[in-house]
C-alpha angles and dihedrals in degrees: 000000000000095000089055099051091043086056089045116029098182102051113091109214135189141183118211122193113206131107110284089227098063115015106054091112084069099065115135134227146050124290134300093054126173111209111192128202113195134183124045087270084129089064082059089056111096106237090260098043088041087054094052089044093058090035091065083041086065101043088053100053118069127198121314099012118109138233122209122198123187122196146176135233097249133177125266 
């Protein structure tokens, strides 16, 4: 995180440690907010598990605040 905020003062960044299925209520900052997912940890999410997920992502997120999702080209 600090590399990033010594390449870009004026971005506040902040790391949050929880478990991405429950505590994404407690995410912290002012809008707009970016959370990003990175990984390819959503391909691990059974359908039904992976729709809740990006459901509470939703819910989380108001207007105007943005949600990156990374991914993998795995196999079917």
């Amino acid at each position: 995180m600090e590399a990033i905020q010594a390449d870009y003062p004026g971005l506040d960044v902040r790391g949050v440690v929880g478990d991405f299925t429950e505590h994404l209520g407690l995410l912290p900052g002012e809008p707009p907010r970016l959370v990003a997912f990175l990984g390819g940890t959503i391909g691990n999410f059974l359908p039904a598990d992976r729709g809740k997920f990006l459901r509470s992502v939703r819910d989380v997120l108001g207007e105007g605040e943005w949600f990156l999702l990374g991914t993998d080209l795995g196999r079917v």
